[in-house]
C-alpha atoms as one frame of an Amber mdcrd trajectory, in Angstrom:
protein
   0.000   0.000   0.000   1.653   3.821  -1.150   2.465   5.264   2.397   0.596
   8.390   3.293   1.360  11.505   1.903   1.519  14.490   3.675   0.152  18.129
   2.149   0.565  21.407   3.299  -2.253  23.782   2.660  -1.317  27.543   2.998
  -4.174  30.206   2.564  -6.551  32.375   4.266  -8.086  30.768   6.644 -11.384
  30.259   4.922  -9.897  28.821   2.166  -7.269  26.582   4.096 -10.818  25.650
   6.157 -13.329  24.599   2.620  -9.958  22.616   1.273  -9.361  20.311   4.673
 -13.323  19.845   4.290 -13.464  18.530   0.814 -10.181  16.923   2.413  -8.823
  13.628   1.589 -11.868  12.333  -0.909 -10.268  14.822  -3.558  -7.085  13.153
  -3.821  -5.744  10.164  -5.833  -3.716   8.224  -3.142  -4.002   8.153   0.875
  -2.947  11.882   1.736  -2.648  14.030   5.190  -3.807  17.531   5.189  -1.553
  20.158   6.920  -3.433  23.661   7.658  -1.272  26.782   7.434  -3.821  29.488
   7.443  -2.629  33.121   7.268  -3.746  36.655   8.200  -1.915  38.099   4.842
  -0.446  37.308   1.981   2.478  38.006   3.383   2.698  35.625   5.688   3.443
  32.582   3.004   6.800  31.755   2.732   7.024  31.938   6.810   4.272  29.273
   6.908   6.346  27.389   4.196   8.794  27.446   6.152   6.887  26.290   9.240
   5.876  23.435   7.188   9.602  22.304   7.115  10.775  19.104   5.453   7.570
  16.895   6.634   5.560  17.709   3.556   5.877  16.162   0.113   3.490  18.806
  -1.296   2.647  22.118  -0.863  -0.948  23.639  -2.209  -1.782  26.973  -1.961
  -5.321  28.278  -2.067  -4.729  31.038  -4.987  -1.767  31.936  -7.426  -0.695
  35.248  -4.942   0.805  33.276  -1.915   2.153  30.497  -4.424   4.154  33.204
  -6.197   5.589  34.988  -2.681   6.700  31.791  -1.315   8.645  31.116  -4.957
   9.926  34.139  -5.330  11.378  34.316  -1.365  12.794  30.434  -2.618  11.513
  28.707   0.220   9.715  25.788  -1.962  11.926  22.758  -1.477   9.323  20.395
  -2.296   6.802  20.143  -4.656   3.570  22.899  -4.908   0.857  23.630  -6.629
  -2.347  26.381  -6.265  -6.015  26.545  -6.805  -6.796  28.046 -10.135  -9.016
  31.152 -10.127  -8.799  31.870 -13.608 -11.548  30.093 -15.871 -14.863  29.099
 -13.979 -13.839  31.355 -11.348 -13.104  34.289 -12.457 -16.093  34.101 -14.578
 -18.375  33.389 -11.685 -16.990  36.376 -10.203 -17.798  38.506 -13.353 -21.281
  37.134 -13.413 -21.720  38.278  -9.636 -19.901  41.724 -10.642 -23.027  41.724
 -13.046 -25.712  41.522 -10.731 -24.198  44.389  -8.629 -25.736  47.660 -10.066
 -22.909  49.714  -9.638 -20.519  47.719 -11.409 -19.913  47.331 -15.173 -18.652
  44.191 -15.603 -16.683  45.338 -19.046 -15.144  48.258 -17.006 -13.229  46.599
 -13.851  -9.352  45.948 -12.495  -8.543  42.642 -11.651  -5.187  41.518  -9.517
  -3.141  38.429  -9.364  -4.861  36.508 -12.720  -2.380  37.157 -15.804  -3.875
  39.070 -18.995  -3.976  35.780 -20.869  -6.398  34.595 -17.914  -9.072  37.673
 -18.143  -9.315  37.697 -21.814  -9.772  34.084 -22.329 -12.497  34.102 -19.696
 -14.685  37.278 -21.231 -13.768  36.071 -24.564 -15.891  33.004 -23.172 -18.654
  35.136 -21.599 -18.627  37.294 -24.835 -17.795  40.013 -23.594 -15.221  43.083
 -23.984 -12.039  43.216 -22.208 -10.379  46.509 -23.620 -11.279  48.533 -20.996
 -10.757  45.326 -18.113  -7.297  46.833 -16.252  -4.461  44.214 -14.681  -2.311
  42.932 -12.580  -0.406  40.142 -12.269   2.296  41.461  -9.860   2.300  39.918
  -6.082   2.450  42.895  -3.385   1.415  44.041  -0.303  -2.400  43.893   0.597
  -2.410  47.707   0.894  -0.133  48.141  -2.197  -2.723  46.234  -4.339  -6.238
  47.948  -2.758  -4.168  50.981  -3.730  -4.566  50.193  -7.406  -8.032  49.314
  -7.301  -8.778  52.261  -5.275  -6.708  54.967  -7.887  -8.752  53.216 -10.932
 -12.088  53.402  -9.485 -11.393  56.890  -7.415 -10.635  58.293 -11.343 -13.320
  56.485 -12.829 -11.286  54.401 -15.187 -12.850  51.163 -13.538 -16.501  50.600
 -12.250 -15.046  48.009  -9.658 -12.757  45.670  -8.192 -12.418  41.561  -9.028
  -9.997  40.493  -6.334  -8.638  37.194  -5.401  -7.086  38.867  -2.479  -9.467
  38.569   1.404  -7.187  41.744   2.468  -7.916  43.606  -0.265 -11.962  42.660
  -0.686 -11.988  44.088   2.717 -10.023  47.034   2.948 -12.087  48.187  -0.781
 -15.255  47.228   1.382 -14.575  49.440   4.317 -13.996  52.042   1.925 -17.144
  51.995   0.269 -15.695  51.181  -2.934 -17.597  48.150  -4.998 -15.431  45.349
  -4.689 -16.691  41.166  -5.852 -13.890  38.277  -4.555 -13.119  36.135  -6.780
 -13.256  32.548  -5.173 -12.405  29.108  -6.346 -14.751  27.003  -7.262 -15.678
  23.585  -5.889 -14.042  21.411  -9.108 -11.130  24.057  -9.418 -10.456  22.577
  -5.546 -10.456  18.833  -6.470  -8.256  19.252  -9.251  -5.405  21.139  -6.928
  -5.963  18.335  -4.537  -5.612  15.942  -7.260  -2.254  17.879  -8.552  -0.587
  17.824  -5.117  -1.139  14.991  -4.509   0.573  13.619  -7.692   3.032  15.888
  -7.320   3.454  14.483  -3.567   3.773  10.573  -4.438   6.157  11.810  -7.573
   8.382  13.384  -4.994   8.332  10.524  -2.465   9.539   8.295  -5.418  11.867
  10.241  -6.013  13.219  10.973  -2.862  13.321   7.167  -2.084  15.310   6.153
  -5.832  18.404   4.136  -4.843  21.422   5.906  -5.107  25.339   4.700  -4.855
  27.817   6.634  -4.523  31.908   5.316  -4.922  34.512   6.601  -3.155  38.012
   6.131  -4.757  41.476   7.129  -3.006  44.138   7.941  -5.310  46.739   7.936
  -2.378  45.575   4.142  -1.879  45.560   2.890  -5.506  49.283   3.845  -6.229
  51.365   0.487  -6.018  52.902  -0.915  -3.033  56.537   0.667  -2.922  59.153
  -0.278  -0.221  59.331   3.290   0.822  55.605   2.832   1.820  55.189   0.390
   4.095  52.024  -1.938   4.286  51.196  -1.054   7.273  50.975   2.824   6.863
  48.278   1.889   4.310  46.331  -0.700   6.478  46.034   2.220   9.639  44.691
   4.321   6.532  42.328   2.251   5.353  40.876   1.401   8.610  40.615   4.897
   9.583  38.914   5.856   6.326  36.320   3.227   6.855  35.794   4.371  10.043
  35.023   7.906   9.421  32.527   6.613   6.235  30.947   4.465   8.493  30.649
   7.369  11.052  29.286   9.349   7.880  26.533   6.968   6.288  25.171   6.080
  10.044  24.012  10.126   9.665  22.547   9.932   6.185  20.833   5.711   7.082
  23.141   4.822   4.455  25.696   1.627   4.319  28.920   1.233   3.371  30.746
  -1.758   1.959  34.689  -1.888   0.923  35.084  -2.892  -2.413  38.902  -3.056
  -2.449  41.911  -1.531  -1.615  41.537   1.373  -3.046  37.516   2.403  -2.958
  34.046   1.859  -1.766  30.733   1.738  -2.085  27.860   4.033  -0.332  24.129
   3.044  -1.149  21.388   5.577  -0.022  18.571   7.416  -1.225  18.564  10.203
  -2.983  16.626  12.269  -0.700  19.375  11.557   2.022  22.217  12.268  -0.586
  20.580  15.018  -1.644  20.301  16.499   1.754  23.695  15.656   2.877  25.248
  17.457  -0.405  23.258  20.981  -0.631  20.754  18.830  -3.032  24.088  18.124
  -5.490  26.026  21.135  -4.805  28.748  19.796  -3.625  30.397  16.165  -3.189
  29.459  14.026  -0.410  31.972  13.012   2.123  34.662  14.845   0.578  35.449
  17.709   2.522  35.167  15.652   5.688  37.722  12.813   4.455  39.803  15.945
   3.854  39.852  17.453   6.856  39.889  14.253   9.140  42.375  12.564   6.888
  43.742  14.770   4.604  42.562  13.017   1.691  41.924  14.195  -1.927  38.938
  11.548  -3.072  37.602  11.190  -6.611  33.650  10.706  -5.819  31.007   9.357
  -8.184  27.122   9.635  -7.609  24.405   7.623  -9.646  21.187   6.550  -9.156
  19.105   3.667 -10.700  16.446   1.472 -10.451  18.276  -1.393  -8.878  21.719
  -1.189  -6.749  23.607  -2.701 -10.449  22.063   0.482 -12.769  22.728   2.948
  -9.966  26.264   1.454  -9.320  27.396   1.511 -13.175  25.673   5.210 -13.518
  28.095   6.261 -10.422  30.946   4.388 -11.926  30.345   6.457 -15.546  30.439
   9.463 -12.982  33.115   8.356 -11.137  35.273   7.943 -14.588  34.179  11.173
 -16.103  35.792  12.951 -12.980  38.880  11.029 -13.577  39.331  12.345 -16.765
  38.195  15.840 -16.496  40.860  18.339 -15.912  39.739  18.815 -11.810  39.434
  15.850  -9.638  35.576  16.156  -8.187  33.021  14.102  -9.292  29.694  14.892
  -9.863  26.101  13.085  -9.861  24.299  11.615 -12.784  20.621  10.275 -12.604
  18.743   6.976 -13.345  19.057   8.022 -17.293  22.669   8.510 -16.953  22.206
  12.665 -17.078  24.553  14.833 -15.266  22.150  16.525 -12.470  24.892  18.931
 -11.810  28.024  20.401 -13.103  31.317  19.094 -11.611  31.592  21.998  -8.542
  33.765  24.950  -9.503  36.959  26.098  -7.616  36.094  29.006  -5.499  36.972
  32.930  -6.796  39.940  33.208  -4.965  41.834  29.653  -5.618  41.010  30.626
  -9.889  44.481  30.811 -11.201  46.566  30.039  -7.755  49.970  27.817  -9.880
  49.711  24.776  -8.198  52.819  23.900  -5.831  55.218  21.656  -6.795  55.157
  18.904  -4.392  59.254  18.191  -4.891  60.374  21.263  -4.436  58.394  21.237
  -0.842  59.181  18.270   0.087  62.880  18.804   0.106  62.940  22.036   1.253
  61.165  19.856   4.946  63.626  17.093   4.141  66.554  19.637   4.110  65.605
  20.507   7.760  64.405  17.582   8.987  66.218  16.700  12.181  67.348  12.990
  13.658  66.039  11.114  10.818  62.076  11.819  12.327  60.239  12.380   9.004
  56.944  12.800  10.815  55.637  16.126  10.925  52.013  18.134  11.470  50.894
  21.368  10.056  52.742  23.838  13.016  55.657  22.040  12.334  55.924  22.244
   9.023  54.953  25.388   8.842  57.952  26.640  10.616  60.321  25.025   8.577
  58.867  26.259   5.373  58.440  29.750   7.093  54.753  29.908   6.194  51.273
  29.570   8.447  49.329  26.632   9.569  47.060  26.733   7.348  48.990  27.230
   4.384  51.449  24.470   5.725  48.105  22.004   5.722  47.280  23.127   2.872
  51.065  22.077   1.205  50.996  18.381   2.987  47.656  17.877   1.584  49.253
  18.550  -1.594  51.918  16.172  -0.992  49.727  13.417   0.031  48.120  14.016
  -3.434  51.167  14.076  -4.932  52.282  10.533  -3.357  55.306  12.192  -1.652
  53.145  12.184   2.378  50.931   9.564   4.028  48.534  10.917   6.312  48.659
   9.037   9.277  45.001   8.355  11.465  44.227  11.738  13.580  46.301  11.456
  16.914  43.448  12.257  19.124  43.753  13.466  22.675  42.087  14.175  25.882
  42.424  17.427  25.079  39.483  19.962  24.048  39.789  21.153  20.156  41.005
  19.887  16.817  42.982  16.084  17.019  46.715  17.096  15.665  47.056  15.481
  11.825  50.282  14.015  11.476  51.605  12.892   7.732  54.610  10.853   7.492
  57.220  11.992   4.609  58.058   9.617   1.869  61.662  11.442   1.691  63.041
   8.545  -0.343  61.387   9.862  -3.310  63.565  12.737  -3.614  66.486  10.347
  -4.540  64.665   8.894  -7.587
């Protein structure tokens, strides 16, 4: 049976009330209504926001909070609203009709788009010319102020609003004013779309996803200058700190060799754990733990072998792209996202030459210890900290360091990274 669904509905509060009556008979698959009435319009991307991650849909009772909450970009799932164009709008115009002060062919109409208006008096057969617009989202006042100027100077008989705040500020003014409400089908059918859009979403969200992990550092060849050892106390500390990783996303790791591994999750928790694709999962925490460059690949399929070869197609266009970073394709083998850019400020930086550093710490190395941290190094080299890590990591990239597993303390603060200098290199 398709789990529940939850919906968030945001609107006035009449509205939000007449849409969690018609409630769950309207929709296409099991679904849970959410109410997040307002006061204003205003008010609509705070209640999105309220809503948080526990909805799969959001509806929204006209087009005017729908387009605040989009434009303030707080719709992170998907949303739909209840059309008041069509059998609405033209109820509206026949009740504008009936009011004796109002000429239905002369009136100013907010939030419904020009295309909207005419289509519905080109239904009714009647005139628009002289029917003014706007489409624009604003303030309640902002928008009773342009139905108030056109009326006040006679270029509009009265007001079709789909705005509560602005029927009643026109209202208290004296001015004629009709609301344009949904109707009862236009309701269904937004049900009927959100909910779609809902179960669409949790499919999504739920798609299988793998994502490899490849060390470079660990698929060089076994040298003598690199013992076995310094690359089983790597390993082990690398699988710790993916383990530690996936147990946050409910994701599982297995090794697949010496080199690499393998990460299966859903999407919704890789997308959540990366800035939905922005930016590669685990990597910056391998490299500040470990100081590890990885190469990552993310793909998704419908079973664990699609999604695995997608990642590994991924995984091999990052190897051969000019940076290192993978990026994320989906169950069609699509890129989602563009391998991440450097930042601004690293654009151009000439990359060190890991040699030349590494003998210049060799050349001052003291008692044969070739073990060294960031502070350390750093004062040999006559640089800071950070730049210093910043110079092993390249070294460790290079081949020429091997970070060694955090040497963690009972003291407060950062565990001290220690890398261990292959200084035999430099006689090759």
């Amino acid at each position: 049976m398709t789990p529940d669904l939850t919906i968030g509905v945001v609107g006035p509060h009449d509205l939000v009330e007449r849409v969690m009556l018609m409630g769950h008979a309207a929709a296409p698959v099991p679904c849970r209504l959410v109410a997040a009435a307002y006061r204003d319009e205003q008010e609509a991307a705070d209640k999105v926001t309220r809503l948080g991650p526990n909805v799969d849909a959001c509806l929204f009772s006209s087009p005017a909070p729908y387009e605040i909450a989009r434009r303030a970009g707080v719709l992170t799932m998907p949303a739909t609203h209840v059309q008041l164009g069509g059998a609405a709008l033209a109820a509206a115009i026949a009740q504008a009709a009936m009011d004796e002060r109002i000429d239905p062919r002369r009136v100013s109409v907010d939030v419904l788009t020009r295309a909207e208006i005419d289509e519905a008096y080109t239904d009714l057969g009647l005139p628009s010319g002289e029917v003014h617009s706007r489409d624009e989202p604003g303030a309640t006042g902002t928008i009773a102020a342009f139905h108030e100027r056109l009326i006040r100077q006679g270029a509009a008989t009265g007001a079709l609003t789909c705005v509560p705040g602005v029927a009643d500020r026109l209202s208290a003014a004296g001015l004629p004013v009709v609301r344009i409400r949904p109707t009862s089908a236009a309701v269904r059918t937004a049900l009927h779309t959100a909910a779609l859009l809902g179960a669409h979403h949790r499919l999504e969200e739920s798609q299988l996803t793998v994502v490899l992990v490849e060390v470079p550092t660990l698929r060089e060849p076994v040298r003598r200058a690199a013992p076995r050892y310094w690359r089983d106390e790597l390993r082990l500390s690398l699988h710790r700190l993916l383990v530690q990783e996936a147990n946050r996303i409910n994701a599982s790791v297995w090794p697949i060799d010496d080199h690499s591994y393998l990460v299966v999750a859903s999407r919704g928790s890789i997308a959540a754990a990366t800035d939905g694709f922005r930016v590669l999962p685990f990597a910056a925490k391998i490299r500040d733990e470990l100081g590890l460059a990885v190469e990552v690949g993310v793909g998704m399929g419908r079973t664990t072998h699609d999604a695995e070869t997608h990642a590994r197609g991924a995984l091999g266009r990052s190897q051969g792209a000019k940076n290192s970073q993978g990026f994320a394709v989906d169950r069609e083998g699509r890129a989602l996202v563009p391998p991440p850019r450097m930042p601004p400020h690293t654009a151009g930086m000439a990359k060190p030459k890991g040699v030349e550093v590494l003998a210049r710490l060799a050349a001052k190395l003291e008692g044969g210890d070739t073990v060294v941290d960031a502070e350390s190094a750093g004062k040999m080299l006559g640089v800071t900290p950070r730049t210093a890590r910043r110079l092993l990591r390249t070294l460790v990239d290079e081949g020429l360091a091997w970070p060694l597993p955090p040497n963690r303390t009972p003291a407060p603060g950062r565990p001290r990274q220690l890398y261990r200098l292959i200084v035999e290199k430099l006689n090759r």
